[in-house]
Structure formats: C-alpha cells, structure tokens
N, C-alpha and C positions, 0 to 999 in steps of 0.2 A: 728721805733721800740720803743715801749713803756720802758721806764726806772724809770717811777717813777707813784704811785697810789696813787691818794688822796681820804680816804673817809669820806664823812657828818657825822656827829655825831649822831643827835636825824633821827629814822625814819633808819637808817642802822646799826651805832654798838651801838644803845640803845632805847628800843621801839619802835613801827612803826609809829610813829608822834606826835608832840602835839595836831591834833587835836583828834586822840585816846585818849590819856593822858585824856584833856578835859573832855570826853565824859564818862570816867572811872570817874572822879570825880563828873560826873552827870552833866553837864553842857552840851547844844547846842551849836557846834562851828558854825552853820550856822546863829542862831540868834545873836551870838556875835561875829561875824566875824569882824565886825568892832573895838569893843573894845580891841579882840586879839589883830590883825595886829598891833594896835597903841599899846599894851602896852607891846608883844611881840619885836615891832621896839623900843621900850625905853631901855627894857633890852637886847638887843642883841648888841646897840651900849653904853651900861654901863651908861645909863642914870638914870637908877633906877637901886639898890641893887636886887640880888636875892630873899633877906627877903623882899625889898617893892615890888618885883613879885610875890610872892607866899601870902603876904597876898590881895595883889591887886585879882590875881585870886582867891581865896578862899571868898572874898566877892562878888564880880558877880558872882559865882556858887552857893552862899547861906550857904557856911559852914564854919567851922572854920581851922585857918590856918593849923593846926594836923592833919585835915581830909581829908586836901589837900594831906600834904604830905603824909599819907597813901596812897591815890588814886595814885599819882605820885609815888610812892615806888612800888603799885604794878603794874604799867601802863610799867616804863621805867624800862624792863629787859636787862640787860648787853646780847649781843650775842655772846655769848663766842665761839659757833661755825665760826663765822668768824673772832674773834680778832686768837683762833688757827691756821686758817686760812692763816693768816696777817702774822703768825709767820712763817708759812712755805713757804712767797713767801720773806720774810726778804734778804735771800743771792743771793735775783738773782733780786731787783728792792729796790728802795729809797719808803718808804711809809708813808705818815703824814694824818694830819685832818686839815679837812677846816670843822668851824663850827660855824652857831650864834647861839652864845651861853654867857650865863652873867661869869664874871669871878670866878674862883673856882669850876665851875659847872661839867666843864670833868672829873678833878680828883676826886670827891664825886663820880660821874656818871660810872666813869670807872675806877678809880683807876690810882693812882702814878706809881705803878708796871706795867700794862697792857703799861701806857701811854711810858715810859720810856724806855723799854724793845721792843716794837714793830713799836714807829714809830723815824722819823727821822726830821719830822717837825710839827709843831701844830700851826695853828693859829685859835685863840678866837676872833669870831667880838669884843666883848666888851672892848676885853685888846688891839685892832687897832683903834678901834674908825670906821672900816669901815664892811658894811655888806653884803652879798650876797642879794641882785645878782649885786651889786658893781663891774667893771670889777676890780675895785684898788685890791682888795681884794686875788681874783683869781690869779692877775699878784704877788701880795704879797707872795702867798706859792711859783710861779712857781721862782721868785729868790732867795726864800732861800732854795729851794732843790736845785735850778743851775742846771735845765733841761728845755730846750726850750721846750715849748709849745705842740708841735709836738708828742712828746716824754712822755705826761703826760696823764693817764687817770685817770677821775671825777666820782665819783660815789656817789648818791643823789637818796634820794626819791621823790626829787620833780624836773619835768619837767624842771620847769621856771629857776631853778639856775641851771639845766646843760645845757639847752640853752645858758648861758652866758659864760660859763667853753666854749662849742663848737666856741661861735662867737670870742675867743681869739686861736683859733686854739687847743682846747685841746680834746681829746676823750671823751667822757662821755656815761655813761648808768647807764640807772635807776634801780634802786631799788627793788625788790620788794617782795622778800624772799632767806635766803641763799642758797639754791640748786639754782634756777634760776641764781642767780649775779654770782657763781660757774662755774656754766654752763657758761654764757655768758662773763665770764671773760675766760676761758681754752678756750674757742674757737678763744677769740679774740688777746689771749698772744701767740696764738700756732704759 
C-alpha cells in the first residue's frame, strides 16, 4: 500500500522540461545536447551558481542573460492544478520533492508557501551534492519520509530516473499531463 508520493520538480509541478524551456528560448536541445547534460550536471550537483547557469545558457542560445529569464519565466508555468491536487491527498499520504535542481531554485520556482504547506520532504540535488538517477539520492528522500520502498510512489517526466526510483523497489509513473498522472494515480491508490 502506497504511503508516501514523491514528485520531480521541472517537467511535473513546473514546465514540461528544460528541454522545452530551451527551445522557448530559441535554442536546439538536440544540437546542444551535449553542452546541456554537462552544464546542466554542474548545476544540479551546486557546482556552478544558478546566475553562472543562466548566463552560461543565455550565451549558447545567443541572448542576453534578461532574455533568458524572460524565456524561462514564460516556459516554467507553476501547475497549480496538481500542487491543489497535492493538497488534497495531504491527510491520507506523506508527500515531498525529489529534484535536480541548483539551490534556491524551487522556492523562486514554486514558492515558500506551496513548498511548506503541501509537502513533507524536499530534497535539491545541489544542497546533497547527489543526482538523479543516483540510487544515493532516491534512498535519501525514502529515509527521511521513513517509508520503506515498497510503500513509495515516484513520479517524473523522465523514463530513465523512474527506472532507478523502480530498481530500489519504489512505484514510479511517468508524467505526462495532469488529467493523465490523475487518472493513473486514482487508479493506482484505489
């Protein structure tokens, strides 16, 4: 029986990915796929400042660091339909965020309020030092909610880190719009 719901940050309760994001700023994530991943993997485990993310990507997409954050302002929409969501399954399961993500970035991203008010755990690659799809990481949120494995479902827009959420014994499904993850959550809590 499921007791406790973790979900990904970027791509579930905020925009549908960075490589949208990306692509909103004018950028090809396929052509720089490789610069992502690395500079993306620097700031996820706090190796570079958010400000030296943001003007790092603003100069491979050709624009200035403003024009970034416009892009990104209007790319990464809060999905307030499932953080309400969140609220309403609050009295009957434990729920937190597993997210790479640079530190500071959830509460800008989603708010102090949202954050405080609806989950129970948070862990930020950047402020662990560790990343998805890191098993360290996953076993990290499953002891500090203090629900075996068994007992936890992962929810991620991306395949590859809910493979590793699974291969630790934890439920996972993907992503992929709120009705759907809706759906496929009430069917799988019922």
């Amino acid at each position: 029986m499921i007791k406790a719901i973790i979900f990904d940050c970027f791509g579930v309760l905020v925009g549908k990915g960075f490589e949208q994001t990306y692509r909103t700023a004018g950028g090809d994530p396929l052509r720089d796929r490789l610069f992502i991943e690395d500079t993306l993997g620097k700031a996820n485990l706090g190796l570079i400042s958010d400000s030296e993310f943001r003007a790092s990507m603003a100069r491979q997409v050709g624009i200035s660091p403003i024009h970034w954050s416009q892009a990104v302002k209007s790319a990464e929409l809060l999905n307030t339909d499932l953080l309400v969501y969140i609220s309403e399954l609050r009295g009957t399961y434990k729920t937190a965020i597993l997210s790479n993500a640079n530190r500071g970035v959830l509460e800008r991203k989603i708010g102090t309020e949202w954050l405080e008010k609806d989950f129970d755990e948070i862990v930020v690659s950047a402020e662990v030092g560790i990343a998805k799809p890191d098993p360290r990481v996953y076993q990290l949120i499953i002891d500090r909610l203090k629900v075996p494995p068994q007992e936890c479902l992962y929810i991620d827009d991306r395949e590859s880190f809910l493979d590793a959420a699974r291969e630790l014994g934890m439920e996972g499904l993907l992503y992929k719009n709120f009705s759907q993850i809706k759906r496929s959550m009430h069917e799988l809590l019922a």
